[in-house]
Structures are given as structure tokens and as C-alpha cells.
N, CA, C and O atoms as a MOPAC input file, in Angstrom:
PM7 MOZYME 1SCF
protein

 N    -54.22100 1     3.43700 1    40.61100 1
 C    -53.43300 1     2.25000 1    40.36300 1
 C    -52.46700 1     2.48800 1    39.20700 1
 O    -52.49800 1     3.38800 1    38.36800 1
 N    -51.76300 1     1.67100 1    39.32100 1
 C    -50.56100 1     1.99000 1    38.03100 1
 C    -50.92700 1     1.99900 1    36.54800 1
 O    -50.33700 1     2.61900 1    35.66300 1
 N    -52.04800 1     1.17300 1    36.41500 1
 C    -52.46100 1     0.64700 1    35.43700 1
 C    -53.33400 1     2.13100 1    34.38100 1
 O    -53.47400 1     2.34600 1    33.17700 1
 N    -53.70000 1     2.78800 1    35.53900 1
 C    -54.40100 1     3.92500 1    34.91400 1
 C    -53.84800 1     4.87700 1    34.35700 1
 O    -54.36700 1     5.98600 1    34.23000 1
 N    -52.54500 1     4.50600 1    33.89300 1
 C    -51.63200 1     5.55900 1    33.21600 1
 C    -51.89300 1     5.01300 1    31.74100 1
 O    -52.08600 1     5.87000 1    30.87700 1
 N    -51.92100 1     3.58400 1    31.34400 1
 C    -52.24100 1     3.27300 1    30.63500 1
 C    -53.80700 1     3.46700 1    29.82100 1
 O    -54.77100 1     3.63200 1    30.56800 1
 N    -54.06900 1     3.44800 1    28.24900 1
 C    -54.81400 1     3.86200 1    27.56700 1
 C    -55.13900 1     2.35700 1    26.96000 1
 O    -54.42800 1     1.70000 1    26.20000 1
 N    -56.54600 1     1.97100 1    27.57500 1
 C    -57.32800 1     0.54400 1    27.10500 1
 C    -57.95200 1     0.45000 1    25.78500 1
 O    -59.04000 1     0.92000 1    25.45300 1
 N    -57.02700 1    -0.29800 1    24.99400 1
 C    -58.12500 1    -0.53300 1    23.41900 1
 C    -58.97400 1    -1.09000 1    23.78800 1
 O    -59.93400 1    -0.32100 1    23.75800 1
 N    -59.35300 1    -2.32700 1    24.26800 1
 C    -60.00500 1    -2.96800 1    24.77800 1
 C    -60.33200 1    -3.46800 1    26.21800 1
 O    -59.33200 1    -3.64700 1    26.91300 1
 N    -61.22000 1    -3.66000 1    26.65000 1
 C    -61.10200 1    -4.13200 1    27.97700 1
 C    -62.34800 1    -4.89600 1    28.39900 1
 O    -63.49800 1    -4.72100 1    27.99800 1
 N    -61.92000 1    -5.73200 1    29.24100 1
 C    -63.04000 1    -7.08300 1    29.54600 1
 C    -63.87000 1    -6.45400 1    30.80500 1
 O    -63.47700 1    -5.34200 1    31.15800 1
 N    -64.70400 1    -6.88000 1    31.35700 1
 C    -65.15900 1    -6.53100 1    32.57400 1
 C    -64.26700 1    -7.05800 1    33.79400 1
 O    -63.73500 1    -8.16800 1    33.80300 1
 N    -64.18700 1    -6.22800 1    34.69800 1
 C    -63.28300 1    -6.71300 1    36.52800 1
 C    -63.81000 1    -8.14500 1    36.60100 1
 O    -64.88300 1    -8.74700 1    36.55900 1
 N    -62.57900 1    -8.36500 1    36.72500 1
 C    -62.30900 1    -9.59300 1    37.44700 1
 C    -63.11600 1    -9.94900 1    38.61600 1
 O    -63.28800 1    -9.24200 1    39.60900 1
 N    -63.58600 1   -11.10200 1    38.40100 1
 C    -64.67800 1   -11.37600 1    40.03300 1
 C    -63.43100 1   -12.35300 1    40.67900 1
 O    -62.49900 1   -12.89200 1    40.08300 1
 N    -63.81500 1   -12.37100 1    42.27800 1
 C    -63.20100 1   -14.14200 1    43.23500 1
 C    -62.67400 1   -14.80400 1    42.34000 1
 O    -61.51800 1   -15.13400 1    42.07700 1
 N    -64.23400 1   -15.06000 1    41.63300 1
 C    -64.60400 1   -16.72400 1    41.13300 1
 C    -63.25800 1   -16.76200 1    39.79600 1
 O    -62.33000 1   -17.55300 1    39.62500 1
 N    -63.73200 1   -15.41200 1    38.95400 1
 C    -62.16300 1   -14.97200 1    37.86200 1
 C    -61.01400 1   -15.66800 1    38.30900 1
 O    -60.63800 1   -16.76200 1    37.88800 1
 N    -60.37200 1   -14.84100 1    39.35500 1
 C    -59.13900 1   -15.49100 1    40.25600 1
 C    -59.09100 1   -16.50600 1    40.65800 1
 O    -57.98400 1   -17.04300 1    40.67900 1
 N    -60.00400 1   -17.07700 1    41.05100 1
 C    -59.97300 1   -18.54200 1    41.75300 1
 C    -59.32800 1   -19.43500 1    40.43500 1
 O    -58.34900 1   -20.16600 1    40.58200 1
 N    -59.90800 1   -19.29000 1    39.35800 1
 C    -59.72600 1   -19.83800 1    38.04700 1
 C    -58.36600 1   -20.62300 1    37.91900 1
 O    -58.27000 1   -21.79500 1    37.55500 1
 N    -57.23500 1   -19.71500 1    38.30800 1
 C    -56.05200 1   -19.38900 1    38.42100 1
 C    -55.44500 1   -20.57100 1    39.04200 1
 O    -54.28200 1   -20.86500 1    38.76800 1
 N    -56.25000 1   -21.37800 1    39.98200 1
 C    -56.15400 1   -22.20100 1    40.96600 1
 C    -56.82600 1   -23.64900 1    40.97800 1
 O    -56.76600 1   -24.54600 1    41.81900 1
 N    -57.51100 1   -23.56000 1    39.70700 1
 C    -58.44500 1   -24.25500 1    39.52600 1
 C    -57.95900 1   -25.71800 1    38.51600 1
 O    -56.81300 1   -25.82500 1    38.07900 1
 N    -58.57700 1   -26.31200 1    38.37200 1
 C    -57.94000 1   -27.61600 1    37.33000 1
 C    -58.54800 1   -27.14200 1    35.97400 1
 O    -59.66400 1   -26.62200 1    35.99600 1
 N    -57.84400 1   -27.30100 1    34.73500 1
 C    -58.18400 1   -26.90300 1    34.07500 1
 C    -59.17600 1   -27.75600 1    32.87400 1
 O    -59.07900 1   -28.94100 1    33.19200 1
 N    -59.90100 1   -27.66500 1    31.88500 1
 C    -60.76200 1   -27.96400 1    31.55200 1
 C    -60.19100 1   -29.40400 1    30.47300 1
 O    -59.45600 1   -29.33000 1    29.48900 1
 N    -60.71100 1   -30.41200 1    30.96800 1
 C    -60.05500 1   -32.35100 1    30.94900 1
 C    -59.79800 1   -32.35800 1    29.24100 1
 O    -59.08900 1   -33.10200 1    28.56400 1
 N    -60.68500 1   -31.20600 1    28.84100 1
 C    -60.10200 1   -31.85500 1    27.14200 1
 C    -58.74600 1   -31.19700 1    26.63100 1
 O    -58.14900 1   -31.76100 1    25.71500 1
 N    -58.23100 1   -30.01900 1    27.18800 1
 C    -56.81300 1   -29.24400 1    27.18900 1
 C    -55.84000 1   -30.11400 1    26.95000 1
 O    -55.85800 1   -31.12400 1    27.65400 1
 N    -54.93900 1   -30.01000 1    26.10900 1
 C    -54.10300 1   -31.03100 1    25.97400 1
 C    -53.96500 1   -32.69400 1    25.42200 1
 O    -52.92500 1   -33.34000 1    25.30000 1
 N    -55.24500 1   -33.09400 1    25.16800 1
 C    -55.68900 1   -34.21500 1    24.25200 1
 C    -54.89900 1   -34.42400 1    23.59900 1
 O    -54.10000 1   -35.28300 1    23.96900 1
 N    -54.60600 1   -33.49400 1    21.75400 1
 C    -54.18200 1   -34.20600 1    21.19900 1
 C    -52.76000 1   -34.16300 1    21.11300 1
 O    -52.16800 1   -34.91400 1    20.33800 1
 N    -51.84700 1   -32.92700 1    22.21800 1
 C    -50.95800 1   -32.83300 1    22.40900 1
 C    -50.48300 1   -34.23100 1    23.48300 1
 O    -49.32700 1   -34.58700 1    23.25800 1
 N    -50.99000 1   -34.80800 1    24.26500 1
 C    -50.69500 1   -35.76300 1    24.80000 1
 C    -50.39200 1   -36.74400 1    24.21200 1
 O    -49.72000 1   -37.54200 1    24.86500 1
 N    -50.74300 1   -37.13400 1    22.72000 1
 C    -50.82400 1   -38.14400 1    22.07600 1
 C    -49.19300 1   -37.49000 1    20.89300 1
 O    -48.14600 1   -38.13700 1    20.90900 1
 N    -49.28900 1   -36.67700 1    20.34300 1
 C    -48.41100 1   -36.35800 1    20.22100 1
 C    -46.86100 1   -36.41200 1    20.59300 1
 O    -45.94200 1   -36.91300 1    19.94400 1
 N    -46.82000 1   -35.52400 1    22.25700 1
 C    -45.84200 1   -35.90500 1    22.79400 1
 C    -45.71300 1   -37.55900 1    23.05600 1
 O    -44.60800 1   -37.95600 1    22.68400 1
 N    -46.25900 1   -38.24200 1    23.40600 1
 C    -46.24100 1   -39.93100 1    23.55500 1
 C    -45.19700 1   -40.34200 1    23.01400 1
 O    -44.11200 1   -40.60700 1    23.53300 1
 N    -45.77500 1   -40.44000 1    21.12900 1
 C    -45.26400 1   -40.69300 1    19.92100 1
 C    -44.14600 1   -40.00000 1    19.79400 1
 O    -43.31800 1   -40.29800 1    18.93300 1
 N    -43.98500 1   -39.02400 1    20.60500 1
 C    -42.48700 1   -38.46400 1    19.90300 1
 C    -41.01900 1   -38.62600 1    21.11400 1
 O    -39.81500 1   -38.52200 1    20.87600 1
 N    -41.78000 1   -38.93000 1    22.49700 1
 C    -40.67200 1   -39.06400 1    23.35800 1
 C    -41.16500 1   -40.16200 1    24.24900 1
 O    -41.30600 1   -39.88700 1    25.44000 1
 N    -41.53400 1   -41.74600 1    23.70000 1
 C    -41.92200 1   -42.35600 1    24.53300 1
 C    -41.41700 1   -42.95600 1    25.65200 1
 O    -41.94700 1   -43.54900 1    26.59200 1
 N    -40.60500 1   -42.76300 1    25.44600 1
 C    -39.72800 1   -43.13900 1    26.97500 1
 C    -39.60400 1   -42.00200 1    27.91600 1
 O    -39.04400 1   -42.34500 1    28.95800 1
 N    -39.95600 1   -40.73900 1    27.87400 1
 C    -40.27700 1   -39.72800 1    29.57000 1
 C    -41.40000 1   -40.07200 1    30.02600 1
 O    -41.72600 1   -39.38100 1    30.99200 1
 N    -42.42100 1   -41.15600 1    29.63000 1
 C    -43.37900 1   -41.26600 1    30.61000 1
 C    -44.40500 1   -40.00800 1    30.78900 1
 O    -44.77900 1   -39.49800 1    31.84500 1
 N    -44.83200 1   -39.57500 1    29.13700 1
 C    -45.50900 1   -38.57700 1    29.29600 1
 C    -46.90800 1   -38.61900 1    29.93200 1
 O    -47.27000 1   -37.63900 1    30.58300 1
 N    -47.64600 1   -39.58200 1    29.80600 1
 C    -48.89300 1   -39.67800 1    30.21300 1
 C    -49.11000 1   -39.78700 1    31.58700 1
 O    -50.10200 1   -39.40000 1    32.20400 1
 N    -47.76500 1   -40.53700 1    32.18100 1
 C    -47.92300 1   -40.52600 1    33.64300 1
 C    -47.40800 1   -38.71100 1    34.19900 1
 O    -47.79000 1   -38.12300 1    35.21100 1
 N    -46.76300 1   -38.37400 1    33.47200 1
 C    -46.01600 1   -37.02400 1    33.67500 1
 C    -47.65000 1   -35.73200 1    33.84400 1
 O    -47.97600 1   -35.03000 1    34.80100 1
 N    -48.31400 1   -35.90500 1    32.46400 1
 C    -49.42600 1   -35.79000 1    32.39700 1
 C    -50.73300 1   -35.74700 1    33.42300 1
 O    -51.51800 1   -34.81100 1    33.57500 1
 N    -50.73100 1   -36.60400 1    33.85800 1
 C    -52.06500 1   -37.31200 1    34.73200 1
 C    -51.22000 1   -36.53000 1    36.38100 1
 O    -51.81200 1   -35.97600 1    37.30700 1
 N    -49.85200 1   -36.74800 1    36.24600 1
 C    -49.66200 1   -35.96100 1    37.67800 1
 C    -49.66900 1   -34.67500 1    37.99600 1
 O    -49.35900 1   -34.20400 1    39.09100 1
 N    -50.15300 1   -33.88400 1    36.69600 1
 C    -49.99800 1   -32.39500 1    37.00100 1
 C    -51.66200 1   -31.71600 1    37.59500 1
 O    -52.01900 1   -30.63400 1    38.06200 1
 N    -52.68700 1   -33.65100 1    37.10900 1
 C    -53.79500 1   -33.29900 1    37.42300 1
 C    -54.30200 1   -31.76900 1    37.08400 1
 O    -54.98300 1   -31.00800 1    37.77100 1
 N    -53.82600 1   -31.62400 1    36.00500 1
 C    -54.53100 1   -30.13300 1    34.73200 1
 C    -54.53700 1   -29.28900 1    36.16500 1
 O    -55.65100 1   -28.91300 1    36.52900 1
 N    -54.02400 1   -29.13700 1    36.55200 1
 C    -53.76200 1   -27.78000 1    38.00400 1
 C    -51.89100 1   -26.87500 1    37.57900 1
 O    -50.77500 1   -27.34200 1    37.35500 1
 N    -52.19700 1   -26.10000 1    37.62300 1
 C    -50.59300 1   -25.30600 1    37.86500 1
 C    -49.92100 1   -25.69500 1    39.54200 1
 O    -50.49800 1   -25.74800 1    40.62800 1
 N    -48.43400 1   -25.92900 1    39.15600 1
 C    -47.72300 1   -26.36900 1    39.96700 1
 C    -48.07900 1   -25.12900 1    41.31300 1
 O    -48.68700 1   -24.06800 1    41.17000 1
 N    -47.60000 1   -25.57400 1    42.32900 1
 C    -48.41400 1   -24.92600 1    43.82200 1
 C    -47.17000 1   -23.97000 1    43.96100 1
 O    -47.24000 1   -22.90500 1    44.57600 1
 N    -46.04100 1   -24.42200 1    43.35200 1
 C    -45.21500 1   -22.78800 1    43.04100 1
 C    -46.22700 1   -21.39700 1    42.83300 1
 O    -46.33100 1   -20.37300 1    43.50800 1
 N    -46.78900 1   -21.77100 1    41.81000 1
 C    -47.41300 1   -20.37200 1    41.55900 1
 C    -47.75400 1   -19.32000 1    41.59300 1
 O    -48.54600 1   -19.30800 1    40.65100 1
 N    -47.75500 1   -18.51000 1    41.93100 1
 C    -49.01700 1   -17.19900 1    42.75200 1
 C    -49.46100 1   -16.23200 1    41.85000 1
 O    -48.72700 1   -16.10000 1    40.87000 1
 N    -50.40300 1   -15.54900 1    41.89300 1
 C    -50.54100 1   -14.33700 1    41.16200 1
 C    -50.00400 1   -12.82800 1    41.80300 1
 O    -50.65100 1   -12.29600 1    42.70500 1
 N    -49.01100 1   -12.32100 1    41.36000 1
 C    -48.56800 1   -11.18400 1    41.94000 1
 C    -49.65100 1   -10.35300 1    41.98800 1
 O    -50.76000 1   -10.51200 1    41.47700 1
 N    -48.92400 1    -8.80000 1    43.12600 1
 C    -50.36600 1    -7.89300 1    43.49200 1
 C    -50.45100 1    -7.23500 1    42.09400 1
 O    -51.56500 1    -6.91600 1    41.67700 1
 N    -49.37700 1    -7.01600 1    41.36300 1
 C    -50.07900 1    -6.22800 1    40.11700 1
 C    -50.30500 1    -6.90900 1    39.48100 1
 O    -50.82100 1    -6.06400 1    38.74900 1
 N    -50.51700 1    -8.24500 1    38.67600 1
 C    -51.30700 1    -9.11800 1    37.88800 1
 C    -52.34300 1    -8.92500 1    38.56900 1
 O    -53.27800 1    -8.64200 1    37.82000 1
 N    -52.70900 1    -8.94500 1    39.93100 1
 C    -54.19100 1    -8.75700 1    40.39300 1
 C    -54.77400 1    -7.88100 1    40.20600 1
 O    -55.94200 1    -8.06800 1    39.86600 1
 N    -54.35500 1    -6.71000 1    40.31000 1
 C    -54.82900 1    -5.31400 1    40.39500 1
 C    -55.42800 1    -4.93200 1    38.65200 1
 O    -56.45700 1    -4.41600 1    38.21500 1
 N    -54.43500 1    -5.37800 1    38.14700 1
 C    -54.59900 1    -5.31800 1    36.70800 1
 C    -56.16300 1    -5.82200 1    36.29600 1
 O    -57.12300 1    -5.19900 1    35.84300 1
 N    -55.90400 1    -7.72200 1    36.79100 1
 C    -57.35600 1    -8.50500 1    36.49400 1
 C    -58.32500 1    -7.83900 1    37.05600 1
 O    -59.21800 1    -7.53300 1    36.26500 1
 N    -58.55700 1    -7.31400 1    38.74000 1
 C    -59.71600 1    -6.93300 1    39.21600 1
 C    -60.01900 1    -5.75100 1    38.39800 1
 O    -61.22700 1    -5.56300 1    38.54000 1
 N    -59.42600 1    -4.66900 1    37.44400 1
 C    -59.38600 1    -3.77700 1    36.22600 1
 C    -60.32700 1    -3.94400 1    35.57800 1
 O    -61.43900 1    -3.42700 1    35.47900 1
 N    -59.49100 1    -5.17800 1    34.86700 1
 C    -60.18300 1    -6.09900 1    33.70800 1
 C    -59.43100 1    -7.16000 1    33.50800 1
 O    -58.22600 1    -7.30700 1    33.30500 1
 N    -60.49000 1    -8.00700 1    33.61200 1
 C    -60.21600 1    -9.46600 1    33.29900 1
 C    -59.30700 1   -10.31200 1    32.35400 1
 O    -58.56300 1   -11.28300 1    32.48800 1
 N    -59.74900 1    -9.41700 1    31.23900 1
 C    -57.89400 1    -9.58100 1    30.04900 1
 C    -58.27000 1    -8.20300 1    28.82500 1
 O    -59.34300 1    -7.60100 1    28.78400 1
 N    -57.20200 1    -7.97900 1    28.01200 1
 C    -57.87400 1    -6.66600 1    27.43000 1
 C    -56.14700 1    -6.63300 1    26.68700 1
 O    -55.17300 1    -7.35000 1    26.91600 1
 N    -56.34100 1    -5.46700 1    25.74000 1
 C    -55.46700 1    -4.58600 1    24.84600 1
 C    -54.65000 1    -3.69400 1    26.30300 1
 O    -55.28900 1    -3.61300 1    27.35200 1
 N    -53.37900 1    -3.14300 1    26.21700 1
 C    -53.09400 1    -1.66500 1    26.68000 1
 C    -52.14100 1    -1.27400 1    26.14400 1
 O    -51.17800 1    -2.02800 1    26.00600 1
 N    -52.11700 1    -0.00700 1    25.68900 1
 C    -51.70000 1     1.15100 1    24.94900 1
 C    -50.79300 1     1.91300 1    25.64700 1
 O    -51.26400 1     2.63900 1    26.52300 1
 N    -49.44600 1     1.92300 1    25.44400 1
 C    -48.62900 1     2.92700 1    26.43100 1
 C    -47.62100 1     2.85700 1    25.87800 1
 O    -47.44100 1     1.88900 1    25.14000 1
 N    -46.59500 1     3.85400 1    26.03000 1
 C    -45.31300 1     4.27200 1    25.18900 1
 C    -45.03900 1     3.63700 1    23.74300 1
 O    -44.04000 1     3.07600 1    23.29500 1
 N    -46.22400 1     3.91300 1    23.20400 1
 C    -46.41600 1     3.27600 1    21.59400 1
 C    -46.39400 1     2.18800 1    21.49900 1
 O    -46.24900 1     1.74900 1    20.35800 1
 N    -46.50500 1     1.35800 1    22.47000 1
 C    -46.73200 1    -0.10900 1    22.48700 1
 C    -47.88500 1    -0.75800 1    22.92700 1
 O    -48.62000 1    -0.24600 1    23.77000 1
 N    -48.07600 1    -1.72200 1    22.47900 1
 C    -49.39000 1    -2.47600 1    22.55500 1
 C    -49.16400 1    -3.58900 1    23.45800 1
 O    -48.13400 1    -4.26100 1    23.39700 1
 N    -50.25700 1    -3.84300 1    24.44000 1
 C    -49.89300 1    -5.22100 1    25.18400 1
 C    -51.06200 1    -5.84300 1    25.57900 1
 O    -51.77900 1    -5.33600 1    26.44200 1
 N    -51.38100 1    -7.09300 1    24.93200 1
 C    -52.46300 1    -7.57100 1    25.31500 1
 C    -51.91100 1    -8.98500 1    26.59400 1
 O    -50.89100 1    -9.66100 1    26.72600 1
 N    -53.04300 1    -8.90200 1    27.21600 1
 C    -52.90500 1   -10.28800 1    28.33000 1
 C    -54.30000 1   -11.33200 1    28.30100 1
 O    -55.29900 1   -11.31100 1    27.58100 1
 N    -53.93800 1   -12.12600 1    29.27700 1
 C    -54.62800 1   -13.14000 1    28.84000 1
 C    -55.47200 1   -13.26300 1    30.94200 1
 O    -54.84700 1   -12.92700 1    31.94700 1
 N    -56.64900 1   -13.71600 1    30.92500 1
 C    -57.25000 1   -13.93400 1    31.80200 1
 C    -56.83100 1   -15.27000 1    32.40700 1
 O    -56.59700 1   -16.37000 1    31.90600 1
 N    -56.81900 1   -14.91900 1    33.34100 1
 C    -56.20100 1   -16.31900 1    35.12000 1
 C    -56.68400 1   -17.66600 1    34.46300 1
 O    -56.08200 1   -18.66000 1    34.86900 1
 N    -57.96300 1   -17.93800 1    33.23200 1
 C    -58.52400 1   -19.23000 1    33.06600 1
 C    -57.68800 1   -19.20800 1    31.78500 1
 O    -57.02400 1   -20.23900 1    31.67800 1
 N    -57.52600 1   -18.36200 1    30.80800 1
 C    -56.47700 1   -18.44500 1    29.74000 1
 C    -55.06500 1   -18.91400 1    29.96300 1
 O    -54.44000 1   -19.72600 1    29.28100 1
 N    -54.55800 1   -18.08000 1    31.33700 1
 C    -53.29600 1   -18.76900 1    31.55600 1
 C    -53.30000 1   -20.47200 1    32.12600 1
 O    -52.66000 1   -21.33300 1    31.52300 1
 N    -53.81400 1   -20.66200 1    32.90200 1
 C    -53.96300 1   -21.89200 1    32.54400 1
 C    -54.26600 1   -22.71800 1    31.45500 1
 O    -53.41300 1   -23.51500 1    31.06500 1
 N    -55.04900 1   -22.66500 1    31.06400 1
 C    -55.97400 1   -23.47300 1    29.65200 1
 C    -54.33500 1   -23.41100 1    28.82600 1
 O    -53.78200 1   -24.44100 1    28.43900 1
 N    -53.70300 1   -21.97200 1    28.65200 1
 C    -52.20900 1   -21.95500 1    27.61300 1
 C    -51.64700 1   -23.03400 1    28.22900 1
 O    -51.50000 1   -24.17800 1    27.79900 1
 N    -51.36800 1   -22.58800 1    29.20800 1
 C    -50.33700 1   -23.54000 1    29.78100 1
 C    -49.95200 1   -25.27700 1    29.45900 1
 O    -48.87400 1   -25.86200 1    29.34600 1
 N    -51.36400 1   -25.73500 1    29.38300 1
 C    -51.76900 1   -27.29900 1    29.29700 1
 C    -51.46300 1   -27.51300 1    27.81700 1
 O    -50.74100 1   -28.38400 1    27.33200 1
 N    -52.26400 1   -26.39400 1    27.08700 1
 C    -52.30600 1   -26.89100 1    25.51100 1
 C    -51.26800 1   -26.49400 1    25.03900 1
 O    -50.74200 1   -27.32800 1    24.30300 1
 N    -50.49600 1   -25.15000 1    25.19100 1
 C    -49.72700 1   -25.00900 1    24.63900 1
 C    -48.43200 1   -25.90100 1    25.33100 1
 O    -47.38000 1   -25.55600 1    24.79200 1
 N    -48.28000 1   -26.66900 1    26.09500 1
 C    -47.39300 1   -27.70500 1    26.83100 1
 C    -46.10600 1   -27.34500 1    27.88200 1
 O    -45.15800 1   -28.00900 1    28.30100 1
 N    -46.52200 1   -26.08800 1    28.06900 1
 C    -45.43600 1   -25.72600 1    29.03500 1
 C    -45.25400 1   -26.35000 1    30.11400 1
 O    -44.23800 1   -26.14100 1    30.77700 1
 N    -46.24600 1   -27.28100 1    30.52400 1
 C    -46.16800 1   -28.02900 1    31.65400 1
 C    -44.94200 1   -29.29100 1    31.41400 1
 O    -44.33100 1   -29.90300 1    32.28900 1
 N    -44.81700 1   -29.44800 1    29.66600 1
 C    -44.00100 1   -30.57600 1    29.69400 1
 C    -42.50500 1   -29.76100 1    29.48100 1
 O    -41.48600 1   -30.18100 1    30.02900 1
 N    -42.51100 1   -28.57300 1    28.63400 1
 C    -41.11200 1   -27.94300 1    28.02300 1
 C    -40.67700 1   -27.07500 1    28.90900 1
 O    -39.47000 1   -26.86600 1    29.03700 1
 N    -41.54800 1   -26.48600 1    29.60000 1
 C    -41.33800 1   -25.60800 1    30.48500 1
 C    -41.91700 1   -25.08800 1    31.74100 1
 O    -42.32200 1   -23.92600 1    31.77700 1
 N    -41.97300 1   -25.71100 1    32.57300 1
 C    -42.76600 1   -26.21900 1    34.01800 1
 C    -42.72300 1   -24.93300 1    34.42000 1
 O    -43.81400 1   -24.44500 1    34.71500 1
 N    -41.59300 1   -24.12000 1    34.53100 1
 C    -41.36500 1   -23.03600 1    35.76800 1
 C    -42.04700 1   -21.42800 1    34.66500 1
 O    -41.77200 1   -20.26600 1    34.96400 1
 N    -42.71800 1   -21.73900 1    33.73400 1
 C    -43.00700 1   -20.48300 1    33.22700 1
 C    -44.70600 1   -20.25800 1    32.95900 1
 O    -45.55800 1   -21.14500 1    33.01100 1
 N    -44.86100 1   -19.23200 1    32.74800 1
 C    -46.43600 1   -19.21200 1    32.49000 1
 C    -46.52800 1   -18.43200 1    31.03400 1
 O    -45.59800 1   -17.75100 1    30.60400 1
 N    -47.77900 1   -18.62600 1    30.33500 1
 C    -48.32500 1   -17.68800 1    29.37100 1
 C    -49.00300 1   -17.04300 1    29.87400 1
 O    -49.98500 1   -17.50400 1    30.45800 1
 N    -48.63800 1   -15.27000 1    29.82300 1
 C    -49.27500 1   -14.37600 1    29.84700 1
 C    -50.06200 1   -13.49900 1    29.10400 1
 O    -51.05200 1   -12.95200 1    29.59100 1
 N    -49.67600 1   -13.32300 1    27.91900 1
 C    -49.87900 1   -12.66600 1    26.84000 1
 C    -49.85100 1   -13.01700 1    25.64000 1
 O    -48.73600 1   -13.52100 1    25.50700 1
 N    -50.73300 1   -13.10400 1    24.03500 1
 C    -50.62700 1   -13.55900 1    22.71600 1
 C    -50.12000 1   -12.28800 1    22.44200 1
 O    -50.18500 1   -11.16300 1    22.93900 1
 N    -49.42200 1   -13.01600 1    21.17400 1
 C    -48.59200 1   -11.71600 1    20.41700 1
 C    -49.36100 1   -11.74700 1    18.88300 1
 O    -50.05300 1   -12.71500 1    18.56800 1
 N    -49.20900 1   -10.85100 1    18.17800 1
 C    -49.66900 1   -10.69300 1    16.75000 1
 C    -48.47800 1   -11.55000 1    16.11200 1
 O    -48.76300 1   -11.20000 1    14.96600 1
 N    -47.81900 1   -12.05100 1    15.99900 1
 C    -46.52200 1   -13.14500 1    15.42700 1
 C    -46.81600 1   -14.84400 1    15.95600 1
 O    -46.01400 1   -15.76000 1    15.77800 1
 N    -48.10500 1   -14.96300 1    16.60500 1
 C    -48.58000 1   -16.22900 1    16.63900 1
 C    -47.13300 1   -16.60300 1    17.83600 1
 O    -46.53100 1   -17.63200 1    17.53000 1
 N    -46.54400 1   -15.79400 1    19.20400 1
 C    -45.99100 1   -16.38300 1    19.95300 1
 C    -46.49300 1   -16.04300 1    21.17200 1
 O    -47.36300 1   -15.18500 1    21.02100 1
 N    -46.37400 1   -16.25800 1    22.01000 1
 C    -46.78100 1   -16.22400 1    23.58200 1
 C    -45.17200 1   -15.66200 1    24.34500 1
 O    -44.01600 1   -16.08200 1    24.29300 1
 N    -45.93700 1   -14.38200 1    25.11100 1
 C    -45.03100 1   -13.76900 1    26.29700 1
 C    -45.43700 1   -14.41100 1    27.45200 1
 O    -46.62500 1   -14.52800 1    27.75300 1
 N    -44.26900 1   -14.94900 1    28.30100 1
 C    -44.13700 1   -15.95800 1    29.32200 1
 C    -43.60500 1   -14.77400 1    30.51500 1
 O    -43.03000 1   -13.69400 1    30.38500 1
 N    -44.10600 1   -15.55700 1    31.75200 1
 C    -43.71900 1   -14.89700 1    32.87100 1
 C    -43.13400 1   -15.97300 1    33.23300 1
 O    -42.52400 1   -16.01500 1    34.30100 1

């Protein structure tokens, strides 16, 4: 696989189904709490809560997981990789979701995902 060119600092155990399914899954009801209350107070007129409640904590049905995000997860689940002096960590199918909600891309930025934390406290988006 492609991936095996790469050199793992870390690495999680392969990805199971149930891993992937994750991906697809609603995400966990307390995500986004106090960001909901937040956004409210700061843009009350978009109708965040109804905006909110319709995404029903699921990623939009756009979505998919490409074959190499898969190949990667069934690898390992999320992990460090090491290649042309660069470092790249990713985040597991239940992380990208869970980001998604809390960190609010569902409200700023619908069409993107979090893939990856950075050491600078930012998130690489697909």
C-alpha cells in the first residue's frame, strides 16, 4: 500500500467496520453544547439551534471516505507519519466527526472536514 513507504511514530491499531462505520454515525449529543450557546448569542438571527438540531450531529450525506483515507484507517486507526522530513498526524473517522461538531465546521464551514491536529493548535481540513 502506499502508506508503507511511510515511517510510523506512532500508530493506533487497524481500523475495524465498526471504526468506519463511526464515520457515518451521529455523533456523541454533548459535542457542541457550549458552542451552540455561544453561536446563539453571537448571531441570533441565522437560526442556529434550528440550523443545529438539523444536522442531527451526522455529517452531511455529501461525504464519503476516499479509498486511501481507508486504506490508511484499516493501517491504523489514527497515528503520527514520518516522510520527507515531515510529520503528519490524522485523526480517526469518530475524531473527524466529534471535530467537526465542536470545532463548528458544520456552522462556518459545511463543505470541509477535520483531518488532522497540528502542533500550532490548528486543524488540516479536507
Amino acid at each position: 500500500m502506499w502508506h508503507e513507504e511511510f515511517n510510523f511514530l506512532s500508530r493506533e491499531a487497524s481500523a475495524s467496520d465498526e471504526d468506519l462505520a463511526c464515520f457515518f454515525q451521529t455523533a456523541d449529543k454533548h459535542i457542541g453544547d457550549e458552542g451552540i450557546r455561544v453561536l446563539m448569542q453571537a448571531f441570533p438571527e441565522a437560526g442556529v439551534a434550528e440550523r443545529f438540531a438539523a444536522t442531527g450531529l451526522r455529517l452531511p450525506d455529501y461525504f464519503y471516505i476516499p479509498e486511501e483515507m481507508e486504506q490508511l484507517w484499516r493501517y491504523a486507526v489514527s497515528g503520527e507519519i514520518e516522510g520527507n522530513g515531515r510529520e503528519f498526524g490524522y485523526f480517526s473517522p469518530k475524531d473527524v466527526v466529534e471535530f467537526y461538531f465542536s470545532y463548528e465546521f458544520w456552522f462556518y464551514a459545511p463543505n470541509f472536514l477535520p483531518v488532522r491536529p497540528s502542533e500550532k493548535r490548528r486543524l488540516y481540513i479536507f
